[in-house]
VEXPA-13539 format. One record per residue (C-alpha): residue number from 1; residue in one letter; x, y, z. Coordinates in Angstrom, 1 decimal, padded with zeros to 4 digits, always signed. Layout:
// VEXPA-13539
@nr->NUM	rest->A	px->X	py->Y	pz->Z $
...
//
This chain:
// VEXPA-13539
@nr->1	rest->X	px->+074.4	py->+036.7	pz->-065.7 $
@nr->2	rest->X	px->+078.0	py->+037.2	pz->-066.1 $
@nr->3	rest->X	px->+080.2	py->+036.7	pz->-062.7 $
@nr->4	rest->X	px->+082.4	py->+039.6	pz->-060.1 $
@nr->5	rest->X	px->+084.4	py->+041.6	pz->-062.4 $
@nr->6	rest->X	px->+084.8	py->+044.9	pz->-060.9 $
@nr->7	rest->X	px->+083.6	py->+046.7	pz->-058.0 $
@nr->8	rest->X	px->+085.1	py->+050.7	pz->-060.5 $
@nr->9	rest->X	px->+082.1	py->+052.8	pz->-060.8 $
@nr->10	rest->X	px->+079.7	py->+052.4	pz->-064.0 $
@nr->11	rest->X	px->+077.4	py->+054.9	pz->-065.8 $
@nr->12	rest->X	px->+074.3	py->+053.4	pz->-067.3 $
@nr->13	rest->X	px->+072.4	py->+055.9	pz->-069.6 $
@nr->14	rest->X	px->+069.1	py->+055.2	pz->-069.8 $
@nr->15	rest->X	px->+069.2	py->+053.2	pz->-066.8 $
@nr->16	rest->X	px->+065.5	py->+054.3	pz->-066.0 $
@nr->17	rest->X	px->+064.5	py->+051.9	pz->-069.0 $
@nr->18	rest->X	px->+063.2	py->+048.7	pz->-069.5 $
@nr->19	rest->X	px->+066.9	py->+047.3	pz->-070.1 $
@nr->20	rest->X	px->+068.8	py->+049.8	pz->-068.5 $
@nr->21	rest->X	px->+067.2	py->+048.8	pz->-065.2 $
@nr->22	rest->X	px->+067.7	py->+045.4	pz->-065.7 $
@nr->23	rest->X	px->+071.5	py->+046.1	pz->-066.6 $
@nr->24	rest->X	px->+071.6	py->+048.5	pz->-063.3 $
@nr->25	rest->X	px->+070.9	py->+045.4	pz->-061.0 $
@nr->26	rest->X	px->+072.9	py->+043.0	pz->-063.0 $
@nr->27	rest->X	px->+076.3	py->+045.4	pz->-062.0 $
@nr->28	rest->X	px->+075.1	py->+046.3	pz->-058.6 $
@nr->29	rest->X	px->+075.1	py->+042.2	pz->-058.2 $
@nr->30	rest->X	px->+078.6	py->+042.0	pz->-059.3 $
@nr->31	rest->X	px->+079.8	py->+044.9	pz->-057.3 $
@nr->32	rest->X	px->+079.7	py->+047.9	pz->-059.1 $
@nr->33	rest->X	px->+078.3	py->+051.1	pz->-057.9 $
@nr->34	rest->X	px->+076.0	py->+052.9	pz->-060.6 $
@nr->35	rest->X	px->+075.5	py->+056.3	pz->-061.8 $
@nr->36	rest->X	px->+072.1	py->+055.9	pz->-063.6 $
@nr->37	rest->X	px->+071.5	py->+059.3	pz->-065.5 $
@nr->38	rest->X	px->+068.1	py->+059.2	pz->-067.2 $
@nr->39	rest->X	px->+065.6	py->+062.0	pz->-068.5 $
@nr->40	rest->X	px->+062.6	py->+059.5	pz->-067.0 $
@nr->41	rest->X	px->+060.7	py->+060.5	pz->-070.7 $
@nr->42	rest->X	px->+060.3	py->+056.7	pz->-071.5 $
@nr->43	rest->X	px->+062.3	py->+055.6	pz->-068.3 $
@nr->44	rest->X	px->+060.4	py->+054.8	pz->-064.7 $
@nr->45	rest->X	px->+061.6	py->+055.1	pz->-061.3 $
@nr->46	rest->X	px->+059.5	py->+052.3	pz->-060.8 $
@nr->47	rest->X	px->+061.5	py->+050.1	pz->-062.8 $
@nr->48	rest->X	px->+064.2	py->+050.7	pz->-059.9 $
@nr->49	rest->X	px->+062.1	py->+049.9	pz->-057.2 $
@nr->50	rest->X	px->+063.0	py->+047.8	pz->-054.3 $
@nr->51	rest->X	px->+067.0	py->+048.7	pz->-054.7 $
@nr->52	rest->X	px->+068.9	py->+048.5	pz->-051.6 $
@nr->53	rest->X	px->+069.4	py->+051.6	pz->-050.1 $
@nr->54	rest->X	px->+073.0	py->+051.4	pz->-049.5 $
@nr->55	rest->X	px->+074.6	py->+054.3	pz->-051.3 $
@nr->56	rest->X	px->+075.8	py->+052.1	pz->-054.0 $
@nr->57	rest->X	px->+073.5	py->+053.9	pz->-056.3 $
@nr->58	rest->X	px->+071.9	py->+056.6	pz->-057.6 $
@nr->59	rest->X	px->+069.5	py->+058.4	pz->-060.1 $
@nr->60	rest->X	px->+070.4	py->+061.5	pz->-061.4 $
@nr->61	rest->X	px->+067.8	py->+063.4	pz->-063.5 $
@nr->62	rest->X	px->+069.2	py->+065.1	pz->-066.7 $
@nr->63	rest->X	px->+069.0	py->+065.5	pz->-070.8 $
@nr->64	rest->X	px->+071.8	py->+064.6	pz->-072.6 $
@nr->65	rest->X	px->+071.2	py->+066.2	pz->-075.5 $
@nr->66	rest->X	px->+072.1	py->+069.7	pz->-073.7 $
@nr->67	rest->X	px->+074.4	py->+068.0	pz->-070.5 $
@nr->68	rest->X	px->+076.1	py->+064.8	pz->-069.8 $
@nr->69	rest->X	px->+076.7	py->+065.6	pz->-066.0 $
@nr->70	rest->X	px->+080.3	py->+065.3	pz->-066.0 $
@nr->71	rest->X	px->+081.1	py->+065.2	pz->-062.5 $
@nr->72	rest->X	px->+079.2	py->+061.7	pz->-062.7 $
@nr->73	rest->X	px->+081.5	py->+060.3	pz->-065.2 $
@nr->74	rest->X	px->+084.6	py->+061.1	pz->-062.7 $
@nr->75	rest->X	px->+086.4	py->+058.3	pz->-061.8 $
@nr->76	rest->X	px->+084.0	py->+055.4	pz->-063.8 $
@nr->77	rest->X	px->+085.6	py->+052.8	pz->-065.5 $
@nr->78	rest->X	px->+083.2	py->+052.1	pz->-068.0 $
@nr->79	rest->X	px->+079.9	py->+053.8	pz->-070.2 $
@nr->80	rest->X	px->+077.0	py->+051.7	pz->-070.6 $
@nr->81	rest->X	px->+075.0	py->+054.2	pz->-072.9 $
@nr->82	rest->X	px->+071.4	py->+053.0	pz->-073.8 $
@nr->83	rest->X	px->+069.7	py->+056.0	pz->-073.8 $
@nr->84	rest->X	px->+068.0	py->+057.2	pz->-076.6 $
@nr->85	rest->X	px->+064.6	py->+057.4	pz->-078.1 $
@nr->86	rest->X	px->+062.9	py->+054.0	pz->-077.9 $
@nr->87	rest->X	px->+060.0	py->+054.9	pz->-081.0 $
@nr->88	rest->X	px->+061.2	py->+054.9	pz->-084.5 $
@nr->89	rest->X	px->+058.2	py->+056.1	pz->-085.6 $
@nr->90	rest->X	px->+058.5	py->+058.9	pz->-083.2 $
@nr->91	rest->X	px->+061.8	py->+059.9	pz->-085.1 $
@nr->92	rest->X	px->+059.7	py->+060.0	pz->-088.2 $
@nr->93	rest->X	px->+057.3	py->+062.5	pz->-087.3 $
@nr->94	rest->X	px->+060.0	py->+064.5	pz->-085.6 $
@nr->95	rest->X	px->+063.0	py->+064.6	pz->-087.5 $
@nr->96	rest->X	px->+064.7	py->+066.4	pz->-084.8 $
@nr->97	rest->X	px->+064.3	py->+063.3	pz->-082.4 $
@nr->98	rest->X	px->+066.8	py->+061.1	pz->-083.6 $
@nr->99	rest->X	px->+069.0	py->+064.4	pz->-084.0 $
@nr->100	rest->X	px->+069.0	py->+064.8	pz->-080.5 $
@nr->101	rest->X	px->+068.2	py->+061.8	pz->-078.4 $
@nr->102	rest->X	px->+070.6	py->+059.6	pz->-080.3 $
@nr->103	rest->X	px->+073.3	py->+061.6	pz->-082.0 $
@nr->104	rest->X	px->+073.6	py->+064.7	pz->-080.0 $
@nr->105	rest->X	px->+073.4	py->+062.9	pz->-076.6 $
@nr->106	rest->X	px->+075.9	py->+059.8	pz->-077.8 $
@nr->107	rest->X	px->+078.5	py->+063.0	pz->-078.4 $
@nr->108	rest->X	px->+077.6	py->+064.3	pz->-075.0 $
@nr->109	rest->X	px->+078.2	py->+061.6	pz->-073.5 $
@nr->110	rest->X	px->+081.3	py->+060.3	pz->-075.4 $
@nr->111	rest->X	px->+082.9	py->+063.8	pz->-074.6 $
@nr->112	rest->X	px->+082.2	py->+063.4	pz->-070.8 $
@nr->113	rest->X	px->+083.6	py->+059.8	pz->-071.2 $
@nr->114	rest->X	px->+086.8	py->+061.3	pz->-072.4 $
@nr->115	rest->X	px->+087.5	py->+064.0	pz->-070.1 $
@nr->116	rest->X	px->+087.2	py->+061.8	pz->-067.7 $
@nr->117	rest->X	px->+089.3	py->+058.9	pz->-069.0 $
@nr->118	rest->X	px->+086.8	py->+056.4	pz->-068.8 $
@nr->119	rest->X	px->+088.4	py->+053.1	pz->-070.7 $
@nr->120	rest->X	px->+085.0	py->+051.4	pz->-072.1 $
@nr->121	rest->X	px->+082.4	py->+052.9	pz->-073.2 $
@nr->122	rest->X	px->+079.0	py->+050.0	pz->-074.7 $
@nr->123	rest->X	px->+076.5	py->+051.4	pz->-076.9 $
@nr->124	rest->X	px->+072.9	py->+049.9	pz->-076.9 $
@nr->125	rest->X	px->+072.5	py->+049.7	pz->-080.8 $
@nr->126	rest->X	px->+070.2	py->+048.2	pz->-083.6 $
@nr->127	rest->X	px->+069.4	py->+045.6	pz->-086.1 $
@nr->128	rest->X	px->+068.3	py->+048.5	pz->-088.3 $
@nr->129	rest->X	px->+071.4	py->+049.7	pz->-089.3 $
@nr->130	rest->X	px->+071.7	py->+047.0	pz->-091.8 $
@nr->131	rest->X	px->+068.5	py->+048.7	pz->-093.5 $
@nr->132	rest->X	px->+066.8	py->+045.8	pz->-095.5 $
@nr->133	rest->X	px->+069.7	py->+043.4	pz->-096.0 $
@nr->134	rest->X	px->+069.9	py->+040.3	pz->-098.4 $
@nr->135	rest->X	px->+071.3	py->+038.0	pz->-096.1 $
@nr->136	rest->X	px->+069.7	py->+036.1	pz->-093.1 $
@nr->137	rest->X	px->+070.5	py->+035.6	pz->-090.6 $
@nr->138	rest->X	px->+072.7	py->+039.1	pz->-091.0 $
@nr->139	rest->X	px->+076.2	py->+039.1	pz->-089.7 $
@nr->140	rest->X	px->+078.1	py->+041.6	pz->-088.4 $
@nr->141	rest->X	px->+080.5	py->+041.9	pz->-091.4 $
@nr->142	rest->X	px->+077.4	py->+042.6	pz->-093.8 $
@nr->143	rest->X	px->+077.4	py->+045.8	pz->-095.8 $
@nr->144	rest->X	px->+077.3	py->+048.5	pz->-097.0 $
@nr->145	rest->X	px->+074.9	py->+049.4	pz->-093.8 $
@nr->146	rest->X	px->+071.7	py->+051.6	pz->-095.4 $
@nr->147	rest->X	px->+069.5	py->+052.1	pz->-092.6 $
@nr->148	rest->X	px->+065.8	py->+053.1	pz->-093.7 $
@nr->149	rest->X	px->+064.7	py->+055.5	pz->-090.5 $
@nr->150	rest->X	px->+066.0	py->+058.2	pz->-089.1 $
@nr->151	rest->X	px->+066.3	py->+056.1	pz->-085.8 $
@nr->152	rest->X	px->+068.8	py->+053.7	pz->-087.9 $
@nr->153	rest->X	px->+070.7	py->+056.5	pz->-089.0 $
@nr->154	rest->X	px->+071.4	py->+058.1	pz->-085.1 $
@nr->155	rest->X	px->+072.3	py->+054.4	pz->-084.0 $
@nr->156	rest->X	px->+074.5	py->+054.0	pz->-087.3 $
@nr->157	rest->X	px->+076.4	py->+058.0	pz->-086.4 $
@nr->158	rest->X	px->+076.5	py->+056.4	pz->-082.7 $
@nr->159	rest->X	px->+078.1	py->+053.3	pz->-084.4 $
@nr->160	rest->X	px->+080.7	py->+055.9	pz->-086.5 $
@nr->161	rest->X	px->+081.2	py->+058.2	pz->-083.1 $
@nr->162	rest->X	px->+082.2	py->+055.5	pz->-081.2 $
@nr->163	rest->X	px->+084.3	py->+053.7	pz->-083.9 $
@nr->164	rest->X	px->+086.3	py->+057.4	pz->-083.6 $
@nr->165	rest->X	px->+086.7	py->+058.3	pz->-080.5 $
@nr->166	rest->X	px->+088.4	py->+054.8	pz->-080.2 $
@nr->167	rest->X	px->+091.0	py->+055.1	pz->-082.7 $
@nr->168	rest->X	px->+091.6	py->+058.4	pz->-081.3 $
@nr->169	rest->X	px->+091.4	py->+058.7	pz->-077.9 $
@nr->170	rest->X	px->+091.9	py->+055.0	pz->-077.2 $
@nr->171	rest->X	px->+088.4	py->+054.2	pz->-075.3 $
@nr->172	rest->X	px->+087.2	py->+050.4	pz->-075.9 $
@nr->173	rest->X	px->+084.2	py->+050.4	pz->-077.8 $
@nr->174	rest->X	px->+081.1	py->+047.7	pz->-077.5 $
@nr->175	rest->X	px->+078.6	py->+047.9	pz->-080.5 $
@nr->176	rest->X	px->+075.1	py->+045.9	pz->-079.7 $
@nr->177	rest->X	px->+073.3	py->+045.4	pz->-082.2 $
@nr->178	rest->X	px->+070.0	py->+044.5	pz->-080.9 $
@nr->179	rest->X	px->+067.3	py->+042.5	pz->-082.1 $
@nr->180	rest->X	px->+064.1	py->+043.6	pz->-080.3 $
@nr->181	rest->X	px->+064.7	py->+043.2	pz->-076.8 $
@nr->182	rest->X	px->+061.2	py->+042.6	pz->-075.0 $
@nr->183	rest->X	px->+060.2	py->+041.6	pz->-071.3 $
@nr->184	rest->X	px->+057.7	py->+042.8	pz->-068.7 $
@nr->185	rest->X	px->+059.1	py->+046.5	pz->-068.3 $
@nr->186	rest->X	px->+058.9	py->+047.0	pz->-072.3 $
@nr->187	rest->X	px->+057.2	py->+050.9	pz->-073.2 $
@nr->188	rest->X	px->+056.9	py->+050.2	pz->-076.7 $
@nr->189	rest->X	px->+056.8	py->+047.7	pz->-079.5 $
@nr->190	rest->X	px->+054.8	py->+045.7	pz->-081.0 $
@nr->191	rest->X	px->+053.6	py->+043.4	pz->-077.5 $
@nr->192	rest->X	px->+052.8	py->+046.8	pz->-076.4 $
@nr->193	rest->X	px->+051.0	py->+048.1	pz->-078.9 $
@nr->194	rest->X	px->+048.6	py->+045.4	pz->-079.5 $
@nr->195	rest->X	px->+047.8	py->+045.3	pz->-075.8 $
@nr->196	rest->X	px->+047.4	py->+048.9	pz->-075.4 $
@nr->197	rest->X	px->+044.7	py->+048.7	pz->-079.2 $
@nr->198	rest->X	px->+043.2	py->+046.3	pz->-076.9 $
@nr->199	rest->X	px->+042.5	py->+048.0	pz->-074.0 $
@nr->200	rest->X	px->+041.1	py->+050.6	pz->-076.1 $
@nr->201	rest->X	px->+038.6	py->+048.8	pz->-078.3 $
@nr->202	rest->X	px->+038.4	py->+044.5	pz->-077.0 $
@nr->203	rest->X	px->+036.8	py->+044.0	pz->-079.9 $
@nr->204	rest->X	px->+039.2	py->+044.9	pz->-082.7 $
@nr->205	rest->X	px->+042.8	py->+044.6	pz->-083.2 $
@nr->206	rest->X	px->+044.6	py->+046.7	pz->-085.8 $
@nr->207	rest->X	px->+047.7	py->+045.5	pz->-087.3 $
@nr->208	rest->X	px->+049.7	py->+047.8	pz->-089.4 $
@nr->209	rest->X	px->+051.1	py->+046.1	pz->-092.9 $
@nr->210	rest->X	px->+050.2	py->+042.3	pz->-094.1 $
@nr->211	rest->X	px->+051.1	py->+040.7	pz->-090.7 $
@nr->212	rest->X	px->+054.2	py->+038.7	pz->-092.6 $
@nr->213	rest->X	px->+056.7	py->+041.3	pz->-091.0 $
@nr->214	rest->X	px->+058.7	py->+038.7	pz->-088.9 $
@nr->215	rest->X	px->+061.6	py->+039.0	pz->-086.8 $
@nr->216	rest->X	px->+063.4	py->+038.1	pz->-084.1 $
@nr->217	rest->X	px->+062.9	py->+038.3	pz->-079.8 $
@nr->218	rest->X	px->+064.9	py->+038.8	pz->-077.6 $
@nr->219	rest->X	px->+064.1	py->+038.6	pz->-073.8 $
@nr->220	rest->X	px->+065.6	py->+041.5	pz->-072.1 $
@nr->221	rest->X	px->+067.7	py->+039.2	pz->-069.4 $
@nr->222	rest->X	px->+069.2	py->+037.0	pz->-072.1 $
@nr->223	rest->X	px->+070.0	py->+040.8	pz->-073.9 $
@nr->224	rest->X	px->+071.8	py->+042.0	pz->-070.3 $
@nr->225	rest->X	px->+074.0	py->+038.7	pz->-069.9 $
@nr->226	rest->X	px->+075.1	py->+039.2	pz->-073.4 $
@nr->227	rest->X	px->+076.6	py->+042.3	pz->-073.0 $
@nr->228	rest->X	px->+078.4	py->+041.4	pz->-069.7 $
@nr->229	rest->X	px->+079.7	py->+038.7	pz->-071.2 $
@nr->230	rest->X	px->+081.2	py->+040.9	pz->-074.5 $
@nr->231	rest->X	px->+082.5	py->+043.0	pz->-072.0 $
@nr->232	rest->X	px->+084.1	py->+040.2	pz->-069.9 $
@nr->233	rest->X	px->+085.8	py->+038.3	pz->-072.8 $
@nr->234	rest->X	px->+086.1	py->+040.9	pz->-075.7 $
@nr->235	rest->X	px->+089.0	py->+042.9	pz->-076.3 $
@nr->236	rest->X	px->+089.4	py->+044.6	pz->-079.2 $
@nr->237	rest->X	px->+089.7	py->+048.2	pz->-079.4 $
@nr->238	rest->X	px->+086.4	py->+048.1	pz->-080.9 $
@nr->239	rest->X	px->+084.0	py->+045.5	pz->-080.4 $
@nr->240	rest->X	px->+080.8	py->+044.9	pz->-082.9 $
@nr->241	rest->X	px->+078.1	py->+042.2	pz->-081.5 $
@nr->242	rest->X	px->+074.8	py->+041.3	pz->-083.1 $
@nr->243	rest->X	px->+072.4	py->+040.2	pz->-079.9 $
@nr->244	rest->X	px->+069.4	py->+037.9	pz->-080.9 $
@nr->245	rest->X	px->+068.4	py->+034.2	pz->-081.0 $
@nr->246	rest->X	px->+068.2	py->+032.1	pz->-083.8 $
@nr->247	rest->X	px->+064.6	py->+032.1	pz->-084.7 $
@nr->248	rest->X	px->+061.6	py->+034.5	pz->-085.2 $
@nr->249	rest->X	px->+058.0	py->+035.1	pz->-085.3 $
@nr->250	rest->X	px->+055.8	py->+036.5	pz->-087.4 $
@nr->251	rest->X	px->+053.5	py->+039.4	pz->-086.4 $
@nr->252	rest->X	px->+050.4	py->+038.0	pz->-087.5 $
@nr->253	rest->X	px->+051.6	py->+035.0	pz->-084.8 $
@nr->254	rest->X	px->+051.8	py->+037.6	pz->-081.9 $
@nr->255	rest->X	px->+048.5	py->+038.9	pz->-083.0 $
@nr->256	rest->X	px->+046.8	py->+035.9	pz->-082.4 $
@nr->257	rest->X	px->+048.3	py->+035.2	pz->-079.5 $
@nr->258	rest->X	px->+047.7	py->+038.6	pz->-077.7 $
@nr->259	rest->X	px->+044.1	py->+038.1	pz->-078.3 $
@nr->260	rest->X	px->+043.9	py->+034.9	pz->-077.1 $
@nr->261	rest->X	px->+045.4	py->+036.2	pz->-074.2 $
@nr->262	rest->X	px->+042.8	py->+038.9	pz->-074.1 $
@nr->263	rest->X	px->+040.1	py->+036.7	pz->-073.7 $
@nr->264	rest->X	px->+040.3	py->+036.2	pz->-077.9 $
@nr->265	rest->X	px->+037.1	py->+038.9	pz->-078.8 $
@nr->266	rest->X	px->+039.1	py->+041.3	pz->-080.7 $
@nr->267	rest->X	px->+038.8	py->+040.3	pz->-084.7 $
@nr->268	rest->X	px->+042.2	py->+041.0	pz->-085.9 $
@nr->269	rest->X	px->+042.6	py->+043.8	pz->-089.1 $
@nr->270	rest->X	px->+045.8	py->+044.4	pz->-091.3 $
@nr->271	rest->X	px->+045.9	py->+047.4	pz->-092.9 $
@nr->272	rest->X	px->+047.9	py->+046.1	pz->-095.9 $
@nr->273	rest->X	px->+051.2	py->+046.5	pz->-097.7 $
@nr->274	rest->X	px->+054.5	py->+044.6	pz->-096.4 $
@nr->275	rest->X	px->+056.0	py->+047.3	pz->-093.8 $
@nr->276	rest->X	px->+053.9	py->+048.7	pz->-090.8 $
@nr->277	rest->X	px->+054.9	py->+052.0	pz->-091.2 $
@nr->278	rest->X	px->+058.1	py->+054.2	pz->-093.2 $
@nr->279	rest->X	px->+061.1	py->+053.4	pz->-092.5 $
@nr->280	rest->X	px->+060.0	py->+049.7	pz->-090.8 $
@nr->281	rest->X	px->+062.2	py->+046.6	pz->-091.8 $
@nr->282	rest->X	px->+060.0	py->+043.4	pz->-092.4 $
@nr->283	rest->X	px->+062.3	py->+041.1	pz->-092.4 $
@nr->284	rest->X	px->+065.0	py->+040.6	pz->-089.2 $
@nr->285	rest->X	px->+067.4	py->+037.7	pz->-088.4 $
@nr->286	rest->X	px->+071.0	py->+038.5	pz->-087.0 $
@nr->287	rest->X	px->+073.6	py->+035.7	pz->-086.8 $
@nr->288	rest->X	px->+075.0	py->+035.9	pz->-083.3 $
@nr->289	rest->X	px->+077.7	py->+033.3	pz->-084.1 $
@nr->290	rest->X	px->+080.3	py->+035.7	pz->-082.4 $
@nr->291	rest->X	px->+078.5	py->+036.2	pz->-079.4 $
@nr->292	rest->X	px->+077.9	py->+032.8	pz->-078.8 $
@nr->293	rest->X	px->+081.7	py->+032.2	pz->-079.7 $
@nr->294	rest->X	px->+081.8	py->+034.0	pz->-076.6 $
@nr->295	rest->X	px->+079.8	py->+031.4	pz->-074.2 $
@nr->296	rest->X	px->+077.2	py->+033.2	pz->-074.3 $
@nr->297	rest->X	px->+073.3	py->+031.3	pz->-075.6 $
@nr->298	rest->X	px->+069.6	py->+032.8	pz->-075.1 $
@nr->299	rest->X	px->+068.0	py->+030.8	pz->-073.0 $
@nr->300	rest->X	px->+064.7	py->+031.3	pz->-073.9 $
@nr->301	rest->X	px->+064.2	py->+031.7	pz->-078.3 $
@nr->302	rest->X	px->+062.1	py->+034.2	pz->-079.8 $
@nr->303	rest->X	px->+058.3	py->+032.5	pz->-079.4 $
@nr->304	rest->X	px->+058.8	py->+031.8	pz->-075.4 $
@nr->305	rest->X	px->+060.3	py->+035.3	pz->-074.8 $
@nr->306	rest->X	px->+057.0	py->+036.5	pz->-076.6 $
@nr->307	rest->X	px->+054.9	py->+034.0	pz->-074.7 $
@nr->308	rest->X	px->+056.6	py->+035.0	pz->-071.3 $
@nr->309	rest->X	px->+055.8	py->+038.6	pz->-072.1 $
@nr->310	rest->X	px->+052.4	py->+038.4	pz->-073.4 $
@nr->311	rest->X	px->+052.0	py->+035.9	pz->-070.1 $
@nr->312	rest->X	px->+053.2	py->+039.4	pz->-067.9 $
@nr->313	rest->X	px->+051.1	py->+041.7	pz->-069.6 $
@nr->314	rest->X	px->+048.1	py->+039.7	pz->-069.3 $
@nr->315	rest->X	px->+048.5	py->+039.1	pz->-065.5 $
@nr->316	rest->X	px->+049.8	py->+043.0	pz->-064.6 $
@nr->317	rest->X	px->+049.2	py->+045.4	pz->-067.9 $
@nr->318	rest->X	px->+052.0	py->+046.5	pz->-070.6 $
@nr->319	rest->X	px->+054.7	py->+048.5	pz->-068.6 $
@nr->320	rest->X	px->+054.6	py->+047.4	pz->-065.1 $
@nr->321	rest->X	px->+057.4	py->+046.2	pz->-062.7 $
@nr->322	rest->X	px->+058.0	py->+042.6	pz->-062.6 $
//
């Protein structure tokens, strides 16, 4: 994890989450107090647990799609806003999801941000808003950025509404483009998933699509010290930053682990066709040449950030505190 930097107050949206909580104790150990504002509809105060009681933080519950609590925002020097609906395929069956978790709330809380002069605000975005590029690994540069769910398209608006209210109102901007970020806290994805059709039936494993969909991992530690270190050592007005590691794994190879891990009963089925579901991108690599230009490596790559995940789940179940 990055080193002291400032002891100014911090916001973390979404701080409830699988990352956000990590991020939370990652500035409490460098000093910071924390505002953590989270709806707790994918978040856990579990995933808080064990905190010092010292005043140096606190949960507030609210939904930023109708308030960003201003009066939290008062005197913070920076935004970390993750918050936002963790299921693309959520966003599909709802087209208002997206609408409101992502866009909505990322105004909300840009708006508080600026009333209250906050000078950095860091946005938790997504590989997906390069839709189904040509070029692997993907660098930040690439375009013109097509995403393919309505997911992609909030984190793409957040992308545009940050890029704005920089240039206008002179708030730093930090754009993380995240591979997916797994760990023991995850709530969804594809680890999840698997282990939750498991549960269900042991003796049958659906996987949706051919099982070729492959893409990168990223564990959710590695993800945190990332974005410290952008926001330690970048300093443009507005920052852009692809987070992932230089390899990836196939789902047909996380399949086959899972069950082994499961005791390796359950006969694994594909459903077919090369995307799991509409709007799903089968193919994911991001260059992260200019976050590693920064200092910054994963230390674990994408198959032992899977294996250490799987490894949790096994030993505790999908969701659980560790």
């Amino acid at each position: 994890m990055s080193g002291p930097r400032t002891a100014a107050p911090a916001v973390v949206t979404g701080g409830a989450g699988a990352i956000g909580s990590v991020l939370v104790r990652a500035l409490l150990a460098r000093g910071s107090e924390v505002r953590v504002l989270d709806n707790l509809s994918s978040g856990r105060r579990s995933h808080l647990a064990g905190l010092a009681d010292d005043g140096r933080w606190r949960l507030v519950e609210t939904d930023l799609r109708k308030d960003a609590r201003p009066a939290e925002f008062a005197g913070a020097e920076e935004v970390w806003h993750l918050a936002a609906n963790p299921d693309i395929r959520l966003g599909t069956a709802d087209p208002r999801t997206d609408l409101e978790h992502g866009t909505l709330a990322t105004f909300h809380v840009l708006e508080a941000a600026r009333r209250a002069d906050v000078k950095r605000v860091l946005f938790s975005s997504s590989s997906v808003v390069y839709g189904y590029p040509t070029v692997f690994p993907t660098p930040e540069e690439y375009g013109p950025l097509l995403p393919q769910s309505l997911y992609g398209a909030s984190k793409l608006a957040g992308e545009a509404l940050l890029s704005a209210y920089a240039h206008c109102y002179g708030i730093r901007a930090f754009i993380f483009r995240f591979a997916n970020i797994i760990g023991p806290t995850m709530t969804h994805g594809v680890i999840y998933d698997f282990f939750e059709k498991v549960r269900r039936d042991p003796s049958r494993l659906e996987v949706l699509g051919d099982g070729r969909q492959s893409k990168s991992y990223l564990w959710v530690d590695d993800c945190v010290s990332a974005m410290l270190r952008a926001d330690d050592a970048a300093h443009d007005l507005v920052n852009v930053f692809n987070l992932g590691t230089r390899d990836r794994v196939s789902v047909r190879e996380i399949a086959e682990r899972v069950v082994a891990a499961t005791g390796g009963r359950a006969r694994i089925e594909f459903t077919g066709g090369e995307r799991g579901w509409a709007g799903d991108v089968p193919q994911q690599l991001l260059a992260i040449d200019r976050i590693e230009g920064l200092g910054w490596k994963p230390t674990w790559d994408s198959r032992a950030a899977v294996d250490k995940t799987i490894a949790t789940f096994a030993a505790s179940g999908p969701g659980a505190p560790g």
